[in-house]
OpenMM code with the backbone's topology and positions (N, CA, C; nanometers):
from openmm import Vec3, app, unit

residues = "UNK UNK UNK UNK UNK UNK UNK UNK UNK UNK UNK UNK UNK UNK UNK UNK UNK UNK UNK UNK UNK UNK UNK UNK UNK UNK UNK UNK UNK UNK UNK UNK UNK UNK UNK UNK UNK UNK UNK UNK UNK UNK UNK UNK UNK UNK UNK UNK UNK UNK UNK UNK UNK UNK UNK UNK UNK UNK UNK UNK UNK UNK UNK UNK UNK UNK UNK UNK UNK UNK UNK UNK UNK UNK UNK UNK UNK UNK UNK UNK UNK UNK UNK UNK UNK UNK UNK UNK UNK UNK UNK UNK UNK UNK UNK UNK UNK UNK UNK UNK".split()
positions = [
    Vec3(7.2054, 10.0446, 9.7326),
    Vec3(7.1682, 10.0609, 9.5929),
    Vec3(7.0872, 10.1897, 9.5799),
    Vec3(7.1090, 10.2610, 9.4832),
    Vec3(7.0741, 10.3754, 9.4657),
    Vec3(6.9080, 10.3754, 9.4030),
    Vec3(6.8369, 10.4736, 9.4045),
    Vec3(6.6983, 10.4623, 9.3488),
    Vec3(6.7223, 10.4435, 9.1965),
    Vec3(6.8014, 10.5039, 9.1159),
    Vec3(6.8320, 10.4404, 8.9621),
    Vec3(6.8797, 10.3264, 8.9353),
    Vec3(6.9445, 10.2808, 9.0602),
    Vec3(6.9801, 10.1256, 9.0419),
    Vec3(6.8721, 10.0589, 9.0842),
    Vec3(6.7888, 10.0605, 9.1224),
    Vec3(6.6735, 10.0001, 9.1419),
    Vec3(6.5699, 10.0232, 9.0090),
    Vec3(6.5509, 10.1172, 8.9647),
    Vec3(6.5005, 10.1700, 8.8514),
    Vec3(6.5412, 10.0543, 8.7513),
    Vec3(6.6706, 10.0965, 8.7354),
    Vec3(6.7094, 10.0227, 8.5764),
    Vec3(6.7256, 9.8553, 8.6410),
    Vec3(6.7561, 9.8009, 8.7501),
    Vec3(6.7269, 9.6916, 8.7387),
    Vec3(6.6345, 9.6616, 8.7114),
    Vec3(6.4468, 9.7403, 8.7899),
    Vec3(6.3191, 9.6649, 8.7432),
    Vec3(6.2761, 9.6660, 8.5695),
    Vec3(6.3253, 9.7438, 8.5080),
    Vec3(6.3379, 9.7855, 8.3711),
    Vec3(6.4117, 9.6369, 8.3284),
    Vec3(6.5156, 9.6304, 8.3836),
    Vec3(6.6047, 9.4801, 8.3112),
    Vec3(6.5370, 9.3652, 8.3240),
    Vec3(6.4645, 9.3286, 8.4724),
    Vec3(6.3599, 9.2382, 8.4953),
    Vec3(6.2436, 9.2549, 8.3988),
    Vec3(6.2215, 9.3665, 8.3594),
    Vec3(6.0838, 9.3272, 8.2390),
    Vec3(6.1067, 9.3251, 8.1089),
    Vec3(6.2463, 9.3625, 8.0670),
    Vec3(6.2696, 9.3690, 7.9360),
    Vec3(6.2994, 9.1987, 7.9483),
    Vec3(6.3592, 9.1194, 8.0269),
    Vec3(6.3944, 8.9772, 8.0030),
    Vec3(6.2478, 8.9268, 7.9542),
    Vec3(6.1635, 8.9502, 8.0709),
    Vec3(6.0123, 8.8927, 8.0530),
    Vec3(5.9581, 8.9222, 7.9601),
    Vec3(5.9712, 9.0131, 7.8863),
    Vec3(5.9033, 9.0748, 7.7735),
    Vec3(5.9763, 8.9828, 7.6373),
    Vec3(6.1041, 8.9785, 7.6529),
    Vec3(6.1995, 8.8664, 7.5751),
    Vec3(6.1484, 8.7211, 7.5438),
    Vec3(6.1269, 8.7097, 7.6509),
    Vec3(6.0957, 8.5590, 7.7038),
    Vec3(5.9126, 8.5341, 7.6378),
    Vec3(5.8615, 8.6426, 7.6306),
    Vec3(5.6882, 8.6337, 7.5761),
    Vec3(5.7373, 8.6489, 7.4190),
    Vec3(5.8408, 8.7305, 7.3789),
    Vec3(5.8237, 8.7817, 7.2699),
    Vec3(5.8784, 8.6168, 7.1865),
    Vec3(5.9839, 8.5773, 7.2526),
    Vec3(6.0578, 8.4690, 7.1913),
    Vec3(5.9014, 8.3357, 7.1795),
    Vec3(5.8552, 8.3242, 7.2701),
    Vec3(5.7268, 8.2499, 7.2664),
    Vec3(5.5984, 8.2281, 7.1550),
    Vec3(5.6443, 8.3700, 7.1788),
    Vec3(5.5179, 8.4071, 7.0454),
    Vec3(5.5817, 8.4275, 6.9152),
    Vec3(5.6910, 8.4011, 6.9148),
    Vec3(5.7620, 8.3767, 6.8392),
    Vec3(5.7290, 8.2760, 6.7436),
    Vec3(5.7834, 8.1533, 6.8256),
    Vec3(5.7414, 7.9997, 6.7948),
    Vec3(5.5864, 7.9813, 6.7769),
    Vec3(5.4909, 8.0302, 6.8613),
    Vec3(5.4090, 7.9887, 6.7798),
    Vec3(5.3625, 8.0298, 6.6939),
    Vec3(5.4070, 8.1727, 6.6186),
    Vec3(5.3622, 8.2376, 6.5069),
    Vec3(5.4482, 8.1646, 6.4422),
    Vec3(5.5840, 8.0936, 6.4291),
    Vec3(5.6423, 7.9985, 6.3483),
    Vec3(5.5379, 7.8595, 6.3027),
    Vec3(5.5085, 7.8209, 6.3937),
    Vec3(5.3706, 7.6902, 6.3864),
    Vec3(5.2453, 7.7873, 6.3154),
    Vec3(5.2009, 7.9080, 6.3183),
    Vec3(5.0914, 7.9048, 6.2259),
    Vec3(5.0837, 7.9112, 6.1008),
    Vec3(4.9528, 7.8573, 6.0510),
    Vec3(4.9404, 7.8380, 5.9255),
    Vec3(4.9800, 7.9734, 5.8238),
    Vec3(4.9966, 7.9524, 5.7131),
    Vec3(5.0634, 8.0618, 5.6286),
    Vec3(5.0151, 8.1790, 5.6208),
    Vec3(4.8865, 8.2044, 5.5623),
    Vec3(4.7993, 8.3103, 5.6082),
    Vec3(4.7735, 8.4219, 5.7424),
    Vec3(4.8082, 8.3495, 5.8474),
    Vec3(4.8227, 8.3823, 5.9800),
    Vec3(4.9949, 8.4607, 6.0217),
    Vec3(5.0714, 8.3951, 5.9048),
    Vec3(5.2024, 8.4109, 5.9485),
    Vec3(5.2132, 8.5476, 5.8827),
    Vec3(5.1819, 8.5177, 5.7424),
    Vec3(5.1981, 8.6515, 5.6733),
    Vec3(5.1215, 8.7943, 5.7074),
    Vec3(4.9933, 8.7549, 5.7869),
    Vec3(4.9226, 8.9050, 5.8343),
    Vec3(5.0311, 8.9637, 5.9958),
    Vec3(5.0507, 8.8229, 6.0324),
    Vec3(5.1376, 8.8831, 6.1886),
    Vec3(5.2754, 8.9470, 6.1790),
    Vec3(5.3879, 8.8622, 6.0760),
    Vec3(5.4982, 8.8852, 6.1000),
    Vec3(5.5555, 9.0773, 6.1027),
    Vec3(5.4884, 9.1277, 6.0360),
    Vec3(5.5198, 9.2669, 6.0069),
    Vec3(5.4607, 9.3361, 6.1791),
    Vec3(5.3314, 9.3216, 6.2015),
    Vec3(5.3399, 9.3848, 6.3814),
    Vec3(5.4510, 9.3000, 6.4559),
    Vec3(5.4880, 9.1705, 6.4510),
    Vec3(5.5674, 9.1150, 6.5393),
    Vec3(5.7135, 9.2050, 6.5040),
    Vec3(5.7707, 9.2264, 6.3875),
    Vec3(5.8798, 9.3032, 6.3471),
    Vec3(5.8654, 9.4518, 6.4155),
    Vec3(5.7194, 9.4928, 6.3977),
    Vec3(5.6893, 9.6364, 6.4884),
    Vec3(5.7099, 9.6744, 6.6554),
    Vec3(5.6716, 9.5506, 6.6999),
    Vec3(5.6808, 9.5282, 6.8843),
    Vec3(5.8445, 9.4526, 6.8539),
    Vec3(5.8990, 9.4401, 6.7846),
    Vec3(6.0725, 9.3881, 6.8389),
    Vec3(6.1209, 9.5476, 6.8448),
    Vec3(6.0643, 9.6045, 6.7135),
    Vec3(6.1511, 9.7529, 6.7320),
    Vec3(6.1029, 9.8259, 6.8208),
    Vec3(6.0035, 9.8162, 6.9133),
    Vec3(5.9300, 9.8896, 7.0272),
    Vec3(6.0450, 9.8339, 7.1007),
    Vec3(6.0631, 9.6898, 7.1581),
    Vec3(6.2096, 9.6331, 7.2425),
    Vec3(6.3116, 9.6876, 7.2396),
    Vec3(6.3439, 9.6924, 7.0881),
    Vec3(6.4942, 9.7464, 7.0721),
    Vec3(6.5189, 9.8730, 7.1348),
    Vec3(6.4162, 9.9826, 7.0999),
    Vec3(6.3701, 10.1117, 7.1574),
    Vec3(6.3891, 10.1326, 7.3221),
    Vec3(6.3129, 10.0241, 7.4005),
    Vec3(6.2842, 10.0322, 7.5235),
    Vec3(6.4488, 9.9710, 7.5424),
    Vec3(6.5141, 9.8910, 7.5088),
    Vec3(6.6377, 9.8441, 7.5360),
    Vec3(6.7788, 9.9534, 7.5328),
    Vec3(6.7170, 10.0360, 7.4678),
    Vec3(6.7901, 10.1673, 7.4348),
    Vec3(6.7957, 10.2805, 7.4995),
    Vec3(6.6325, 10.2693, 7.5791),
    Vec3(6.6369, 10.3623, 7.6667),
    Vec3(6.6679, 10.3424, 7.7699),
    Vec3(6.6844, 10.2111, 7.8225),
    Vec3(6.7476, 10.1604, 7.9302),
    Vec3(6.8746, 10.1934, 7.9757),
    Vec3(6.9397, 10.1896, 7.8141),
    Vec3(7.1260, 10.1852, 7.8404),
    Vec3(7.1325, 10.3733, 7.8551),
    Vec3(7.0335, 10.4480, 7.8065),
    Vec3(7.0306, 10.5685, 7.8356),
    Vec3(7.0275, 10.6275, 7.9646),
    Vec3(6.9347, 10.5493, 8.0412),
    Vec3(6.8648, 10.6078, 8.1814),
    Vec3(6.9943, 10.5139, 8.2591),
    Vec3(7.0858, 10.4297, 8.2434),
    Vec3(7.1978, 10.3625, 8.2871),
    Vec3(7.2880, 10.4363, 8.2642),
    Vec3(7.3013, 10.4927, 8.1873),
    Vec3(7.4590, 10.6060, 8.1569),
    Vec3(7.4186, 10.7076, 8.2078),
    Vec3(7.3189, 10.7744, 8.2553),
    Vec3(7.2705, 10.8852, 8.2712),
    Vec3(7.3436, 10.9514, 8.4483),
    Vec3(7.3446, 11.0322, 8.4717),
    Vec3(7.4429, 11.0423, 8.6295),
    Vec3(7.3172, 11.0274, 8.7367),
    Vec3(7.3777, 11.0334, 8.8571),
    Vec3(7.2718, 11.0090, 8.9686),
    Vec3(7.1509, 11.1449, 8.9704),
    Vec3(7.2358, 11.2760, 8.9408),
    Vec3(7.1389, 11.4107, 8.9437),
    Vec3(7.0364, 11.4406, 8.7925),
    Vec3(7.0821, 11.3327, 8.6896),
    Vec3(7.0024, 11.3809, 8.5751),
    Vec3(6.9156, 11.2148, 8.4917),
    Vec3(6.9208, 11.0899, 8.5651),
    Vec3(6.8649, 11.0218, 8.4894),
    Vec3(6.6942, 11.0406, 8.5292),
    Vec3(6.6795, 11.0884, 8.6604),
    Vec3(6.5395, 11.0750, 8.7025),
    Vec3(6.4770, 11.1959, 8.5355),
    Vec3(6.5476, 11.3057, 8.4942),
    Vec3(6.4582, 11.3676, 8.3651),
    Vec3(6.4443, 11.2781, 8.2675),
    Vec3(6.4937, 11.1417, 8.2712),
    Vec3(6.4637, 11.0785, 8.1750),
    Vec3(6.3423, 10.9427, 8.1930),
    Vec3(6.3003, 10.9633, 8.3237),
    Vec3(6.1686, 10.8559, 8.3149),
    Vec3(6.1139, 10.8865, 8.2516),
    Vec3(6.0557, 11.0145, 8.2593),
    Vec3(5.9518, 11.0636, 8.1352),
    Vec3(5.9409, 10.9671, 8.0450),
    Vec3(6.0233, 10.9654, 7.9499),
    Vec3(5.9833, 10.9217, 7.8572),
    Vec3(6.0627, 10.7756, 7.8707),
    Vec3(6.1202, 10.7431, 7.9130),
    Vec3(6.0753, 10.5881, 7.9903),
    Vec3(5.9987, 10.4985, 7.9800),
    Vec3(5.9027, 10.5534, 8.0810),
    Vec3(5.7740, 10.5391, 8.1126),
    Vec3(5.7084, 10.5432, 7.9840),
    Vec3(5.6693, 10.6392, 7.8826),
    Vec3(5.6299, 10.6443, 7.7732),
    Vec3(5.6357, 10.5321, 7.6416),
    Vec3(5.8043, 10.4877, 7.6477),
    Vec3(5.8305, 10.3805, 7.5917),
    Vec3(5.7840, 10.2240, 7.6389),
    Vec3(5.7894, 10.2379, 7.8036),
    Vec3(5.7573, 10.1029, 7.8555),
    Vec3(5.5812, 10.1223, 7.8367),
    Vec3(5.4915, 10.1945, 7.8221),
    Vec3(5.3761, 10.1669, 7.7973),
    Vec3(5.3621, 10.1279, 7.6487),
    Vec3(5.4446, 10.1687, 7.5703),
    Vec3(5.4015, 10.1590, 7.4578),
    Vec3(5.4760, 10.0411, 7.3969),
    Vec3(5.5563, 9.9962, 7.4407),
    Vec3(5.5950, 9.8290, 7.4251),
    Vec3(5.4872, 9.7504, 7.5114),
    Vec3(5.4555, 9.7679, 7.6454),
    Vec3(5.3564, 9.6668, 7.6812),
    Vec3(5.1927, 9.6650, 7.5955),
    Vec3(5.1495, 9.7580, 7.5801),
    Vec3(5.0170, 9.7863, 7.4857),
    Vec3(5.0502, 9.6995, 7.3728),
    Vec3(5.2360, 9.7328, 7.2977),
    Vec3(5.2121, 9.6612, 7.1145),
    Vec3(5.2237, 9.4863, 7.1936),
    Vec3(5.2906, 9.4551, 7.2764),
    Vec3(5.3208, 9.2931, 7.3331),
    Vec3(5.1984, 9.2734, 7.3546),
    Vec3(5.0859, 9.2903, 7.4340),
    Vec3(4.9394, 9.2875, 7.4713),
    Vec3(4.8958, 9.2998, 7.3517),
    Vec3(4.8968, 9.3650, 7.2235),
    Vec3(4.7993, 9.3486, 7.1296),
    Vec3(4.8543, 9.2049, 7.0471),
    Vec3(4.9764, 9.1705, 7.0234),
    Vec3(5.0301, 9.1290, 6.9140),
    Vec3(4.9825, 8.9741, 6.9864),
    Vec3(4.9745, 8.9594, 7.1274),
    Vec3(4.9083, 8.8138, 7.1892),
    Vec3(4.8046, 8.8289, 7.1572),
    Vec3(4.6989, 8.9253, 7.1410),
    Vec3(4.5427, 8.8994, 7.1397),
    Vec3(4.5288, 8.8617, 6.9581),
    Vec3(4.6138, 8.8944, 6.8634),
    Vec3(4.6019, 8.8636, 6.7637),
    Vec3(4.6508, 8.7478, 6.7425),
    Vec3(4.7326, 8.6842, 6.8187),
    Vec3(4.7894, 8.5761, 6.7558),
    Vec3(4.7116, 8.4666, 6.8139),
    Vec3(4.6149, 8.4893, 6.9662),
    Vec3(4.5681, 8.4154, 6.9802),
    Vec3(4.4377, 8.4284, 6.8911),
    Vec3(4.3863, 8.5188, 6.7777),
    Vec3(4.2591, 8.5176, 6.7712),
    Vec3(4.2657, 8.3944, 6.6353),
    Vec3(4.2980, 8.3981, 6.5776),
    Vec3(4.3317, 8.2740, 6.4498),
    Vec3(4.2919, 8.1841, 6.4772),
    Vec3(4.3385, 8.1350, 6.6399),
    Vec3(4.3529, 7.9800, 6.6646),
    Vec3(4.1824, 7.9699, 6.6997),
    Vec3(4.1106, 8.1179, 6.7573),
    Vec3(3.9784, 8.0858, 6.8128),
    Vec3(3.9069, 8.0925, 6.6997),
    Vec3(3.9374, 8.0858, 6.5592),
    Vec3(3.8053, 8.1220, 6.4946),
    Vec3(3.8196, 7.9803, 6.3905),
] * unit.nanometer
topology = app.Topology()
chain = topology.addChain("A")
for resn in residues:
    res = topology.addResidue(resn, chain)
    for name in ("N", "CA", "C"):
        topology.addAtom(name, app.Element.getBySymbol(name[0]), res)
């Protein structure tokens, strides 16, 4: 297996996991009360399109040839921080409702 096939598999392993939190927090922003639903749903719509994004750059750095996908971690990398930061904020908000 090549170092980009290793690449875009660990990329596929966290976009599932990231799926799998997002679908979670999903449901329980479905269970909160109305007030709670209506301040979250618009960042939760914001971190799906951060996914869609990072899901995009995936199929990019996957089509990309063996001599030219490594110019595309760059910004990769850029996208996968900035989907994990909006997933990490959008849990600390959804858990803060339930603490107050």
């Amino acid at each position: 297996m090549s170092n980009r096939d290793d690449y875009v598999e660990r990329m596929k392993q966290q976009l599932d996991e990231w799926n799998a939190d997002l679908e979670r927090m999903e449901a329980k922003l479905a269970e909160a009360a109305e007030p709670v639903r209506s301040k979250l749903e618009p960042q939760l719509s914001k971190v799906r399109e951060s996914y869609a994004g990072a899901r995009q750059k995936l199929r990019e750095v996957r089509a990309a040839g063996e001599e030219s996908w490594e110019d595309l971690t760059g910004d990769a990398e850029h996208v996968w921080k900035t989907l994990r930061q909006s997933i990490n904020y959008f849990k600390s908000q959804l858990k803060r409702p339930d603490q107050e």
